[in-house]
N, C-alpha and C positions, 0 to 999 in steps of 0.2 A: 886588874887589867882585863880588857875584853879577851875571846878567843878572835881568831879570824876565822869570822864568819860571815856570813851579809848583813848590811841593815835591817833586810826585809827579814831574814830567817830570826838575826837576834830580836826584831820586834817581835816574829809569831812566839818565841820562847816567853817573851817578858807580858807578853798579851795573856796568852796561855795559862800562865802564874800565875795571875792577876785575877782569873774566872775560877768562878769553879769548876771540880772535876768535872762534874756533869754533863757543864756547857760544853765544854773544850772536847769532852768525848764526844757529840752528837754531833759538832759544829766543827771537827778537824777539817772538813773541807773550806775553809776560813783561812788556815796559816799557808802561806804561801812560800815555796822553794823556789829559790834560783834557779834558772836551766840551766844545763851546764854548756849551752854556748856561750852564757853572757861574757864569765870571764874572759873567752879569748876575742868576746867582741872590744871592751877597751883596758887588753892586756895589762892588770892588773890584778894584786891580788883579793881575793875575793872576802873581805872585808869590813865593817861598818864603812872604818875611816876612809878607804879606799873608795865608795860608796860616794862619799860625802865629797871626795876631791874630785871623781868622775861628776857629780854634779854641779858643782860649784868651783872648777877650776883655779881659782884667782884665790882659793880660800886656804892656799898650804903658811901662808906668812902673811904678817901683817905688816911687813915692809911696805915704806911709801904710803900708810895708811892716811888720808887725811886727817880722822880724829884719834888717835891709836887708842884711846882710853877705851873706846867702844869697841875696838876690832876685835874678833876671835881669829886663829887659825882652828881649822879643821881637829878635831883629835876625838880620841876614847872617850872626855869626859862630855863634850859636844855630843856628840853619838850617845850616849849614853842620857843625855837631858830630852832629847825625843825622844827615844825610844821609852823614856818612861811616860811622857808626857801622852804618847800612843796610848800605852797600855790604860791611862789612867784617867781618857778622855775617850776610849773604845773607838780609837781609829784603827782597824781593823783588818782591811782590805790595802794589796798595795797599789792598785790607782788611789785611794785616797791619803796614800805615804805620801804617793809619787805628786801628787795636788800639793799638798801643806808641805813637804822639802820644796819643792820649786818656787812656792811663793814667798818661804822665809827666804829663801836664796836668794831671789829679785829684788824683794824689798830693801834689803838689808845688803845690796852689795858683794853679796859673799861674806857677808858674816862681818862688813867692814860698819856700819854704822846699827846704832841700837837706839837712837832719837830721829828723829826730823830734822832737817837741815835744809831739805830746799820746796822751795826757792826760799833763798835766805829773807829773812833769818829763821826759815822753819816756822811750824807750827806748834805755841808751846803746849806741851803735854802728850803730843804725838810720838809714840815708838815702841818698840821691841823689836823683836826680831821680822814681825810681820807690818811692824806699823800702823801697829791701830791707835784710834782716832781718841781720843781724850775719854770721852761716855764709855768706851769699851774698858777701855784701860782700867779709870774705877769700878767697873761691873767687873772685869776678871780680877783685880786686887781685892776687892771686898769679899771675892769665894773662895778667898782664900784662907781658912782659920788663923793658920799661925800671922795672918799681915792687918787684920780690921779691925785689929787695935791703934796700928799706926795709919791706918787709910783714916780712921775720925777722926784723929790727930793731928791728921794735914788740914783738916778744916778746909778742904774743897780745894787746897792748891794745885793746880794740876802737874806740877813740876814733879814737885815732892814726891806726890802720886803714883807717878810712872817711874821716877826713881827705887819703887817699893820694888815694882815687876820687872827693874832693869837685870840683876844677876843671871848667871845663866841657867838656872834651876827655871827660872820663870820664864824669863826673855825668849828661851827657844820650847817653850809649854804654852806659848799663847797662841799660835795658831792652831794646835789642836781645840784648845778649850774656843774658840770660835766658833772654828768648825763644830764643836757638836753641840754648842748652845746658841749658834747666830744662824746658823744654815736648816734650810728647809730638808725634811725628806725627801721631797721628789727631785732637789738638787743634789742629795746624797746619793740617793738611787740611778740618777744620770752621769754622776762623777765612778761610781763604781761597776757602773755597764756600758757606758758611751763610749768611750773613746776620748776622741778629742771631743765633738761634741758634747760631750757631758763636762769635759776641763772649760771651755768655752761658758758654758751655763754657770761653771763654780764662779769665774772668775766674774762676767758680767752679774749674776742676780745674786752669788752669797758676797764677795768680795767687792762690788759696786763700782768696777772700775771697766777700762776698755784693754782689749788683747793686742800686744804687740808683738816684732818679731823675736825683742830680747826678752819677754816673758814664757813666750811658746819654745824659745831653745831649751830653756832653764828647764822646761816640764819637759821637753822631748828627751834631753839627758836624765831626768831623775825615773823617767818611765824605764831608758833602756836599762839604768841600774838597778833597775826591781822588777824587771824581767817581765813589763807592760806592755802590751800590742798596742801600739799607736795608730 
């Protein structure tokens, strides 16, 4: 069971681990703590999961889900699948938390769908938790060791394929691993010093898509959860 702590704090712990001594001593200005306003900015306790519901609202039940097979609610073991995925993809910085929770959050509904669906009947082979596009899909499944036995397997089917990376060990590890093998430096460097402008840059030149009002809520909450100047 987790303690309650933040998302941000338990990522720098599980980042932290994950380097070596060396790094982590030279580079402490890296893990980042809560203020201690945040809490009583959305009265709550100060927590991953807590974290995860302040960003993702609609994500405590999967009642009313459309596809229920795919919906998660919020919890420790969610919390616990990024935070490793952080650690293990050296997402490092919490604007760049606060970028990759907000766009799995969007994509994915709050954690309600893990394929493509619209416009019906969806795009087949498109999903995860961030909804990536088929190409990506078997590029993050085939780096995967323990899965490229069964990614030759599918013999190119894209179904099967993205079925490999549907579990939530992977599903909520893919937009890290995007982020640190699709995205440019200089869009890293403007997502971890800009602001918004630099979310704006992630989203149009690494994610390929255009900014709307329900994309920039989703980031403007997972910022104030991680204690991010917007």
């Amino acid at each position: 069971m987790l303690p309650s702590i933040s998302l941000v704090l338990w990522a720098s712990v599980a980042i932290a681990l994950a380097l070596p001594h060396s790094y982590t001593h030279t580079h402490s200005h890296n893990y980042l703590h809560r203020p201690t306003s945040l809490q009583h900015k959305h009265d709550r306790r100060s927590d991953a999961v807590s974290d995860l519901l302040y960003i993702a609202p609609t994500s405590a039940s999967c009642s009313g889900a459309e596809f229920p097979a795919e919906c998660v609610a919020s919890s420790e073991a969610i919390a616990e699948a990024i935070v490793i995925s952080f650690a293990k993809y050296n997402v490092t910085t919490a604007p760049e938390q606060a970028a990759l929770l907000s766009w799995m959050a969007y994509e994915s509904g709050a954690w309600k769908y893990n394929t493509n669906h619209y416009p019906a009947p969806g795009r087949p082979g498109q999903g995860t938790r961030n909804m990536m596009m088929p190409n990506y899909v078997l590029e993050y499944a085939s780096s995967i060791d323990t899965l490229s036995t069964q990614v030759d397997s599918a013999g190119g089917d894209v179904g099967r394929i993205l079925a490999l990376v549907q579990p939530d060990e992977y599903s909520f590890a893919s937009a890290a691993w995007y982020y640190s093998t699709q995205c440019g430096e200089g869009v890293k460097e403007s997502v971890r010093h800009e602001g918004l402008t630099g979310w704006q840059a992630f989203v149009s030149e690494c994610v390929v898509t255009t900014v709307n009002g329900e994309r920039e809520a989703y980031w403007t909450r997972a910022c104030e959860a991680l204690g991010v100047s917007t």
